[in-house]
Biopython code that builds the backbone (N, CA, C, O; Angstrom):
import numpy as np
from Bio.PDB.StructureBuilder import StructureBuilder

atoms = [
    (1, "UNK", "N", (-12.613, 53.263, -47.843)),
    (1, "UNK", "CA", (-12.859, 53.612, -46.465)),
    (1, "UNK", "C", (-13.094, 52.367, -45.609)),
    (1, "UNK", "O", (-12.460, 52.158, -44.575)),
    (2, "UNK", "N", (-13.813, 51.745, -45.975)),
    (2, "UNK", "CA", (-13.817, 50.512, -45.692)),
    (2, "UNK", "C", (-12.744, 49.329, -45.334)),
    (2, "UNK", "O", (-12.893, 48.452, -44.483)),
    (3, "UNK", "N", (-11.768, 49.503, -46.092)),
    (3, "UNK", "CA", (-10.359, 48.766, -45.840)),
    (3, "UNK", "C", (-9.730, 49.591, -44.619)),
    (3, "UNK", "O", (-9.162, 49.134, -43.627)),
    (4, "UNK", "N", (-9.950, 50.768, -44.914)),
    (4, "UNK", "CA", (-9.157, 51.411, -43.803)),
    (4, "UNK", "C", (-9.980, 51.053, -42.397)),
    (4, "UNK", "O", (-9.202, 50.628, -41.543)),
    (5, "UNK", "N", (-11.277, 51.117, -41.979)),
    (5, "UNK", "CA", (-11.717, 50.841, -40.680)),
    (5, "UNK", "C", (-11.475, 49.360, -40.212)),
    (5, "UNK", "O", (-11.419, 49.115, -39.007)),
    (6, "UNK", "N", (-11.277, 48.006, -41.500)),
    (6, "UNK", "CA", (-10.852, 47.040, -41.802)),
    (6, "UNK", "C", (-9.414, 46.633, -40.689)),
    (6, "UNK", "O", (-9.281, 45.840, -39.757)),
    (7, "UNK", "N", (-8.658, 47.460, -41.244)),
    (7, "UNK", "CA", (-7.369, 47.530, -40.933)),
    (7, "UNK", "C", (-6.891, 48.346, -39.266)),
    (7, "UNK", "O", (-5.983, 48.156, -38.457)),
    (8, "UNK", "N", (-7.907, 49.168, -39.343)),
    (8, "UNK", "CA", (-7.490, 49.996, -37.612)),
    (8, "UNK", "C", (-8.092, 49.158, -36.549)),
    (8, "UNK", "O", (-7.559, 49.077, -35.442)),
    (9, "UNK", "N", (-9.788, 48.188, -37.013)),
    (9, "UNK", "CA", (-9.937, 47.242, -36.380)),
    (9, "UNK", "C", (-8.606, 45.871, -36.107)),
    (9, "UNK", "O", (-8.089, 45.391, -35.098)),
    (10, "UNK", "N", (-8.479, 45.663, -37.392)),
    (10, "UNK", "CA", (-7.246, 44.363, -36.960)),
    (10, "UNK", "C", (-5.677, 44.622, -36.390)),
    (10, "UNK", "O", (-4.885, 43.814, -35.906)),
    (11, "UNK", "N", (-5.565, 45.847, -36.602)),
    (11, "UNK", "CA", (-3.895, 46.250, -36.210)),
    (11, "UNK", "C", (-4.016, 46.039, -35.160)),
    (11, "UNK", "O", (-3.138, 45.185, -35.034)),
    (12, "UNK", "N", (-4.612, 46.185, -33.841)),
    (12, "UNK", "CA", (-4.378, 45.989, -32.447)),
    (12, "UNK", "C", (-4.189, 44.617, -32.265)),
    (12, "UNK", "O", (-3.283, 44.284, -31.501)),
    (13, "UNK", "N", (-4.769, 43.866, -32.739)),
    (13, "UNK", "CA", (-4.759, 42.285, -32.416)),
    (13, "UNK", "C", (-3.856, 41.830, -33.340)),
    (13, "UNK", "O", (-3.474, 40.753, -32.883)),
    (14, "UNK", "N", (-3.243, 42.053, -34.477)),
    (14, "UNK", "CA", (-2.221, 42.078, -35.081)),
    (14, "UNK", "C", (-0.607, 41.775, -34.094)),
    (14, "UNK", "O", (0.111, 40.776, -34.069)),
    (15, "UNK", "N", (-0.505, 42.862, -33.503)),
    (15, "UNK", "CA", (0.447, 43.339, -32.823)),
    (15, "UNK", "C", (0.484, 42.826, -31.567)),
    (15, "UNK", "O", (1.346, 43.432, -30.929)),
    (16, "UNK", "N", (-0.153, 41.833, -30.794)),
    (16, "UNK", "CA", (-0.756, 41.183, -30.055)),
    (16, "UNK", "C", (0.668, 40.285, -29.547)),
    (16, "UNK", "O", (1.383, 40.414, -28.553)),
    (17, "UNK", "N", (0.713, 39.399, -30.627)),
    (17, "UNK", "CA", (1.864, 38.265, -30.460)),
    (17, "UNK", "C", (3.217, 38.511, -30.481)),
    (17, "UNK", "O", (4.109, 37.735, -30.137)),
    (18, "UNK", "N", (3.336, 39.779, -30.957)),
    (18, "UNK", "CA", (4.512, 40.239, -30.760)),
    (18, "UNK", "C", (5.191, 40.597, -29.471)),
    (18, "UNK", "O", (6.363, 40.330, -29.203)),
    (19, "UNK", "N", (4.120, 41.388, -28.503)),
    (19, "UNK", "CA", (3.949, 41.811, -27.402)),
    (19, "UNK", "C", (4.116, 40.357, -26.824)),
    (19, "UNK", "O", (4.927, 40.050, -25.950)),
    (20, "UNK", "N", (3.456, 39.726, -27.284)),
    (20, "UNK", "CA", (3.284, 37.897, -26.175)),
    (20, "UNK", "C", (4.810, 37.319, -26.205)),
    (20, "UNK", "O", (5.212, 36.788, -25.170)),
    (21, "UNK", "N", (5.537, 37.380, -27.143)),
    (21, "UNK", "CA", (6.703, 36.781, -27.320)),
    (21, "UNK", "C", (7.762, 37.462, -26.765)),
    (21, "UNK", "O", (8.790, 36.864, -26.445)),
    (22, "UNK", "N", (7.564, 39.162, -26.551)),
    (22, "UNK", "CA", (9.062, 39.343, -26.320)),
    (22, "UNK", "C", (8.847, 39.390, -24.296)),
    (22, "UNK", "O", (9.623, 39.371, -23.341)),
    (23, "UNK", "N", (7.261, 39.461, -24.496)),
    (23, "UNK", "CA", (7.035, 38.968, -22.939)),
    (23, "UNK", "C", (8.064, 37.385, -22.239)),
    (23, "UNK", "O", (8.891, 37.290, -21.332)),
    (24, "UNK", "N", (7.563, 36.536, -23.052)),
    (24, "UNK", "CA", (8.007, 35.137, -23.042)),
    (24, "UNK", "C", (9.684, 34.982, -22.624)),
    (24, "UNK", "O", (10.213, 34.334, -21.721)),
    (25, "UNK", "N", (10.387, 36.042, -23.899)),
    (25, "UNK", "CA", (11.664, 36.248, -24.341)),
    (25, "UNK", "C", (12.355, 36.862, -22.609)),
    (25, "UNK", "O", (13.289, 36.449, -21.921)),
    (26, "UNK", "N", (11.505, 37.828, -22.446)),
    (26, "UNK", "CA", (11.695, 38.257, -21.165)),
    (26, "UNK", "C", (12.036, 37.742, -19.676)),
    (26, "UNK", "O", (12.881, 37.960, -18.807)),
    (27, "UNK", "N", (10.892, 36.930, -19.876)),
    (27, "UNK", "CA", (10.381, 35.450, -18.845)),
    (27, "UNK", "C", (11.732, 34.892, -18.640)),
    (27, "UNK", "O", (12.442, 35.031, -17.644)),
    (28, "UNK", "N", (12.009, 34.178, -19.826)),
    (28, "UNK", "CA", (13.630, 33.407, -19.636)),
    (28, "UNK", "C", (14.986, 33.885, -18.988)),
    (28, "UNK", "O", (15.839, 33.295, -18.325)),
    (29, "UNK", "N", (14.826, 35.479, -19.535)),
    (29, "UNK", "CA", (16.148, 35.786, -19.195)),
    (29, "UNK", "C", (16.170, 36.391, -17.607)),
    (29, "UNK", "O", (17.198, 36.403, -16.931)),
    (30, "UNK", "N", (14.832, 36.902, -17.124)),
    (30, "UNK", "CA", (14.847, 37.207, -15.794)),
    (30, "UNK", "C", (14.560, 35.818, -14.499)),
    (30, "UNK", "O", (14.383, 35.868, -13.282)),
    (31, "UNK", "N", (14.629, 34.639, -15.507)),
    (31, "UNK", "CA", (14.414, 33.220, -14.358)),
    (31, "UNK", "C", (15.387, 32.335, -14.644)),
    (31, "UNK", "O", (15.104, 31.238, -14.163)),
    (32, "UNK", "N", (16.488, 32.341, -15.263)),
    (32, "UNK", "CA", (17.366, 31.307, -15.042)),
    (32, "UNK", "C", (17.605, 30.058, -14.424)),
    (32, "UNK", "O", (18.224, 29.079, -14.839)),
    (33, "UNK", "N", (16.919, 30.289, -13.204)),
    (33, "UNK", "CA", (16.953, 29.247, -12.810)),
    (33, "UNK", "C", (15.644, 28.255, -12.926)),
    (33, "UNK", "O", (15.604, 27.072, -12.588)),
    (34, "UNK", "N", (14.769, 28.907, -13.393)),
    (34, "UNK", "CA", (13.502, 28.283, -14.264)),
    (34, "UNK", "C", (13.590, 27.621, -15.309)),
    (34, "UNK", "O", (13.004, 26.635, -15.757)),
    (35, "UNK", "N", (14.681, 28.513, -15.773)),
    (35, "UNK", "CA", (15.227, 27.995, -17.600)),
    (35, "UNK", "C", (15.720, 26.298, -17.491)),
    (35, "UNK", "O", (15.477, 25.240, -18.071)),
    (36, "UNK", "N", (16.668, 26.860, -16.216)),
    (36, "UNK", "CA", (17.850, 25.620, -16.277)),
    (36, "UNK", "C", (16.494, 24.011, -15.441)),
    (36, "UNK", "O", (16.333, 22.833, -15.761)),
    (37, "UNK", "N", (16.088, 24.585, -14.742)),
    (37, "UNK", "CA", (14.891, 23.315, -14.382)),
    (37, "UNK", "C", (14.343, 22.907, -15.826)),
    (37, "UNK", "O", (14.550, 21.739, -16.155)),
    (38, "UNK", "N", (13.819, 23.549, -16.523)),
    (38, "UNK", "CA", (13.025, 22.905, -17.868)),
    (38, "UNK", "C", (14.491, 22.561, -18.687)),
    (38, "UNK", "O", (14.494, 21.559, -19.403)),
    (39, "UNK", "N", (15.084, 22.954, -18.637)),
    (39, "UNK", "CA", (16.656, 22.038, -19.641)),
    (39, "UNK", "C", (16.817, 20.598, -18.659)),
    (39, "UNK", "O", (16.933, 19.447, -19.081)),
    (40, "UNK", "N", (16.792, 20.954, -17.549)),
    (40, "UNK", "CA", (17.063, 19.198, -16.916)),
    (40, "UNK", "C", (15.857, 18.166, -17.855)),
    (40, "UNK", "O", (16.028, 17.153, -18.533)),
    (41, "UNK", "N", (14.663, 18.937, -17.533)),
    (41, "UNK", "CA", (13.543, 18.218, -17.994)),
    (41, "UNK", "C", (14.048, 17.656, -19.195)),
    (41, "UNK", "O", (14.218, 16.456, -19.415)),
    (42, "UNK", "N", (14.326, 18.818, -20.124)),
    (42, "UNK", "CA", (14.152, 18.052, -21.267)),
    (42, "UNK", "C", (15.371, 17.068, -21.759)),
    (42, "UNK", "O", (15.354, 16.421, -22.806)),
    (43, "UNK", "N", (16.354, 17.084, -20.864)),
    (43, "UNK", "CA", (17.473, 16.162, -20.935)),
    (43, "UNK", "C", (17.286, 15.204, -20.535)),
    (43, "UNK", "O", (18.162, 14.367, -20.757)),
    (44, "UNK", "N", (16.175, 14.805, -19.800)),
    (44, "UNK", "CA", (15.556, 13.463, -19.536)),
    (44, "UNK", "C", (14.838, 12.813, -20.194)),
    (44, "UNK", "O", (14.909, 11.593, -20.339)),
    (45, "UNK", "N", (13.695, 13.881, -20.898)),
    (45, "UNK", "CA", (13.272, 13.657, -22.121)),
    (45, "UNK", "C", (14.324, 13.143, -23.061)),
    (45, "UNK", "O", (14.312, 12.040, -23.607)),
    (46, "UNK", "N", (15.067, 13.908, -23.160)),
    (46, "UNK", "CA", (16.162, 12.856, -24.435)),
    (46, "UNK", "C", (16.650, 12.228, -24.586)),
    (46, "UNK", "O", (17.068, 11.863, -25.685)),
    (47, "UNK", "N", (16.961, 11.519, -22.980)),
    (47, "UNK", "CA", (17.752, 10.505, -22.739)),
    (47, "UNK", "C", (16.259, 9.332, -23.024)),
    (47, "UNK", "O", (16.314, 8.105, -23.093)),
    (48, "UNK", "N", (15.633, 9.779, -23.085)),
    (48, "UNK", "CA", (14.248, 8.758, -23.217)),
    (48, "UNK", "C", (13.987, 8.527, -24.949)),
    (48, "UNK", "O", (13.748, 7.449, -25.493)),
    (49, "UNK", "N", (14.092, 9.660, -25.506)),
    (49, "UNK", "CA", (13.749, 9.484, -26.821)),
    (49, "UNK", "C", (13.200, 10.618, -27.427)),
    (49, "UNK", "O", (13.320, 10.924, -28.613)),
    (50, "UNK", "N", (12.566, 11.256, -26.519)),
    (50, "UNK", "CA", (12.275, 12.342, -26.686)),
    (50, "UNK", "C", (12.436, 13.674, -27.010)),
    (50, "UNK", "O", (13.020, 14.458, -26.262)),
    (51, "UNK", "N", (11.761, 14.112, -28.512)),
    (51, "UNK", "CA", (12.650, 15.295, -28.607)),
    (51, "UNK", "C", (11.585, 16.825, -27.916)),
    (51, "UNK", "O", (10.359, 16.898, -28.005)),
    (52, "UNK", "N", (12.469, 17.838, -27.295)),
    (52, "UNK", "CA", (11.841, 18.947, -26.835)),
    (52, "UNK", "C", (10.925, 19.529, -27.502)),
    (52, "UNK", "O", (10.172, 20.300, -26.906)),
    (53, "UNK", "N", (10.730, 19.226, -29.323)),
    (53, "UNK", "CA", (10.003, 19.845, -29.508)),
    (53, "UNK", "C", (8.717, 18.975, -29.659)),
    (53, "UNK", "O", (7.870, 19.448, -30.417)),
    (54, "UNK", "N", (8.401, 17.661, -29.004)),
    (54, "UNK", "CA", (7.394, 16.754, -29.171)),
    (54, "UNK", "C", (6.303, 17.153, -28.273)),
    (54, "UNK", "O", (6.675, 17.615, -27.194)),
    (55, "UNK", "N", (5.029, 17.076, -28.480)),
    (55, "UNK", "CA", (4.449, 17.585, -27.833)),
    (55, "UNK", "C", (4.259, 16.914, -26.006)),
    (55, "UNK", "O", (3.651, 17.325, -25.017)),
    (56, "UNK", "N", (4.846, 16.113, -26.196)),
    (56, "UNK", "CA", (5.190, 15.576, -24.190)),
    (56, "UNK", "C", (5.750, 16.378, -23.745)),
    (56, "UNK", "O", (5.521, 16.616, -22.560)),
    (57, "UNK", "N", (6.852, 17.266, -24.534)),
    (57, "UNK", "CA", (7.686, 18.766, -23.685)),
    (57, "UNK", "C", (7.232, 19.825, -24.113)),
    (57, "UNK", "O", (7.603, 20.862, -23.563)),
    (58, "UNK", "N", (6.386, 19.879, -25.111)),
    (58, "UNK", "CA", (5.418, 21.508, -25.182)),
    (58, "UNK", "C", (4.375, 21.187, -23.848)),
    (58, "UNK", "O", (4.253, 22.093, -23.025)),
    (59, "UNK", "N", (3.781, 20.170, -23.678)),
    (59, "UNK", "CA", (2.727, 19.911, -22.823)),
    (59, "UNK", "C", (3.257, 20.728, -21.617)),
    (59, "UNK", "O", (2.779, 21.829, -21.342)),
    (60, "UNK", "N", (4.358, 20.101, -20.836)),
    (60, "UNK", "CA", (4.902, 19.740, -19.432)),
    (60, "UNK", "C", (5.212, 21.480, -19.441)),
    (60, "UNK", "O", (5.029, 22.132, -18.413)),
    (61, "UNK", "N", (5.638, 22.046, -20.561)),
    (61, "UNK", "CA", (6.212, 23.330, -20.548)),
    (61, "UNK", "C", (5.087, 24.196, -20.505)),
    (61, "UNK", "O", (5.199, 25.097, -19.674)),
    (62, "UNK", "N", (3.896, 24.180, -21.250)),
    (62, "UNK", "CA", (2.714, 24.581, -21.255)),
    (62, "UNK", "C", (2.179, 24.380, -19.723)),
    (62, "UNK", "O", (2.097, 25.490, -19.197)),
    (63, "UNK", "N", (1.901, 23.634, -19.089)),
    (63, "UNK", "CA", (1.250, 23.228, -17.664)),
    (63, "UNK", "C", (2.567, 23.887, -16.918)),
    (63, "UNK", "O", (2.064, 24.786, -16.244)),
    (64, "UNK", "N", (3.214, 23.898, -16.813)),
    (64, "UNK", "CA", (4.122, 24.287, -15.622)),
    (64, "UNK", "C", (4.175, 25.648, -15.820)),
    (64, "UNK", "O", (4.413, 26.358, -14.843)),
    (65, "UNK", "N", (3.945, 26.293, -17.225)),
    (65, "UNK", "CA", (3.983, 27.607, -17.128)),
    (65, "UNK", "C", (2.442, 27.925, -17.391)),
    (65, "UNK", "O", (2.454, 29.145, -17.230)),
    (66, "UNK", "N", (1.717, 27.742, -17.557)),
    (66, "UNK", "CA", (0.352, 28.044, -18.011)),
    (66, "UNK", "C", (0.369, 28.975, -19.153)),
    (66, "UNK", "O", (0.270, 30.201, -19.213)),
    (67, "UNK", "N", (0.506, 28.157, -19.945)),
    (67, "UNK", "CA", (1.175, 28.739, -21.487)),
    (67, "UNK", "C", (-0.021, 28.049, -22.304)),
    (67, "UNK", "O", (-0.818, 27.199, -21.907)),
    (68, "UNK", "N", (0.102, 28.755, -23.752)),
    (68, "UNK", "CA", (-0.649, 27.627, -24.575)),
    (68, "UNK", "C", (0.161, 27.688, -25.154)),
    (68, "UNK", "O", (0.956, 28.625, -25.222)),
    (69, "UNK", "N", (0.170, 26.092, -26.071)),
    (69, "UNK", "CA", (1.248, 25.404, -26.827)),
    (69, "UNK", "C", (1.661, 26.057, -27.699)),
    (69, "UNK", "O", (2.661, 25.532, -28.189)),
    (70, "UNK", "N", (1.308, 27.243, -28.294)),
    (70, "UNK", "CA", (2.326, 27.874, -29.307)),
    (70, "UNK", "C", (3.206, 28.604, -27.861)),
    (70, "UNK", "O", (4.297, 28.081, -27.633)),
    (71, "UNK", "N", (2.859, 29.527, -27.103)),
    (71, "UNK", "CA", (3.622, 29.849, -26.559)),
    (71, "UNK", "C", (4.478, 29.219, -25.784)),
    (71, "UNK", "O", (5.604, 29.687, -25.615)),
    (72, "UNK", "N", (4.111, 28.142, -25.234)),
    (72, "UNK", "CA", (4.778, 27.130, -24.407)),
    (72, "UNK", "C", (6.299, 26.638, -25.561)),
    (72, "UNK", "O", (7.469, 26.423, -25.243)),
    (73, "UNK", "N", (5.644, 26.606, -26.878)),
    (73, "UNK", "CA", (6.880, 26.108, -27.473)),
    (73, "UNK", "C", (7.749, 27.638, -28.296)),
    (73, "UNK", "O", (8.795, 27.941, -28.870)),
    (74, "UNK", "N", (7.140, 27.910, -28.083)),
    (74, "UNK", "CA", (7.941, 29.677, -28.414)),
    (74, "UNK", "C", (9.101, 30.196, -26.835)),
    (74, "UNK", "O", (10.146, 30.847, -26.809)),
    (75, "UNK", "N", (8.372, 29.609, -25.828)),
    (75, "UNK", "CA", (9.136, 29.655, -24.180)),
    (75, "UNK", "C", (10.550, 28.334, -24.505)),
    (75, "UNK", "O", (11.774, 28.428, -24.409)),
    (76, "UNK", "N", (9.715, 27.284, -24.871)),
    (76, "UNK", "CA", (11.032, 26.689, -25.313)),
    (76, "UNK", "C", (12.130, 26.924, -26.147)),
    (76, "UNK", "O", (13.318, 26.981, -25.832)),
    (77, "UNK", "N", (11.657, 27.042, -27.136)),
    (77, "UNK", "CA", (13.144, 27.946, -28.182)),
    (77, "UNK", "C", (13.861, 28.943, -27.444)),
    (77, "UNK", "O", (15.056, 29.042, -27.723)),
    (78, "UNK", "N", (13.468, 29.588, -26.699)),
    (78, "UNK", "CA", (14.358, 30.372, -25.619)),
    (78, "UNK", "C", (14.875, 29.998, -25.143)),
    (78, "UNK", "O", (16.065, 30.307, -25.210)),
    (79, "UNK", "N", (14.338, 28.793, -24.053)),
    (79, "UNK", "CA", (15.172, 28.253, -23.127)),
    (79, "UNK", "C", (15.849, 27.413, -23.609)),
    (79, "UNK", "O", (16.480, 26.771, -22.769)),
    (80, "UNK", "N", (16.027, 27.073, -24.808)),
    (80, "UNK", "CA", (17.213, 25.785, -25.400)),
    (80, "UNK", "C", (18.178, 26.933, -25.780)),
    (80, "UNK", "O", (19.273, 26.776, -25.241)),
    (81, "UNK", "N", (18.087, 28.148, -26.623)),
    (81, "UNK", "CA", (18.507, 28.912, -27.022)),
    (81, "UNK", "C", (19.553, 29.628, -26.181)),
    (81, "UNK", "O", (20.703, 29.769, -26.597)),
    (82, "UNK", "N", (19.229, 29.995, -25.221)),
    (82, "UNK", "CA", (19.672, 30.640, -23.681)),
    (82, "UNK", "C", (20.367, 30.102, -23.108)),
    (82, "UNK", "O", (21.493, 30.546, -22.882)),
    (83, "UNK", "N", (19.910, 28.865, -22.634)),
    (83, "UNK", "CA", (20.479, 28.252, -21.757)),
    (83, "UNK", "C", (20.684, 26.071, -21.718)),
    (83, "UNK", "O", (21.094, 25.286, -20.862)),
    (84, "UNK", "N", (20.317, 25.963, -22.664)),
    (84, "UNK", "CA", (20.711, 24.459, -23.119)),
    (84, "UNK", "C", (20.680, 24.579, -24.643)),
    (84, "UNK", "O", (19.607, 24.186, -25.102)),
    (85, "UNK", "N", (21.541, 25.007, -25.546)),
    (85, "UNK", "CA", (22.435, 24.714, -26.767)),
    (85, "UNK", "C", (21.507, 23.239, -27.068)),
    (85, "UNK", "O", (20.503, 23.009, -27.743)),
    (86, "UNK", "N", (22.542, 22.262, -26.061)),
    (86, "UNK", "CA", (22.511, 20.829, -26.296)),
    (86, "UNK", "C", (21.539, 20.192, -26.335)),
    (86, "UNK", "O", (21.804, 19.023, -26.616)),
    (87, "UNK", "N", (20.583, 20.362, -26.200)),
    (87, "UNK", "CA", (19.035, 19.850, -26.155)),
    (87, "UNK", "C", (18.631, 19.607, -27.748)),
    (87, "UNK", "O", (18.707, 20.472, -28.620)),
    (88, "UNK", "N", (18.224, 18.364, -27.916)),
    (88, "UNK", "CA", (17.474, 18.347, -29.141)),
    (88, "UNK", "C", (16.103, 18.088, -29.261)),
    (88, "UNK", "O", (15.567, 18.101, -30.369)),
]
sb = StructureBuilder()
sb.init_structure("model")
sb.init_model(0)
sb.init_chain("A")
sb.init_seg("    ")
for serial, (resi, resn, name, xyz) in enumerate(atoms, 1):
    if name == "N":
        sb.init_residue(resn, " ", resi, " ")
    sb.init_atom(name, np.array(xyz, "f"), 0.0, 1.0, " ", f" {name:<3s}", serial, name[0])
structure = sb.get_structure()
């Protein structure tokens, strides 16, 4: 009985990040032109040395979206995904 009140307590917060991501997933495809601003970014970043997934472009992606860095870099895999391929 115990596992079970265990488990009805944690399933809500469980299911939490799932909800956060396809939010995120969402984010990208209804702003395009948001997307394509953070792909310039990070093409500058790369022309520098920088790769998108370093934390100088989780940061910039995090602050501009008010994200925290897992999500900020979960927003990124979208937007390379979506809409800059070429980004490394």
């Amino acid at each position: 009985m115990k596992f079970f009140l265990f488990f009805l307590f944690l399933f809500p917060f469980s299911s939490y990040p799932v909800f956060s991501q396809s939010n995120l997933l969402e984010s990208v495809k209804k702003n395009p032109g948001e997307a394509k601003n953070i792909c310039n970014k990070f093409r500058e970043l790369n022309s520098k040395g920088v790769s998108a997934s370093e934390n100088e472009a989780i940061d910039y992606v995090s602050k501009r979206n008010k994200l925290t860095p897992v999500n900020a870099e979960i927003f990124s895999i979208y937007v390379i995904g979506l809409h800059c391929p070429d980004i490394i």
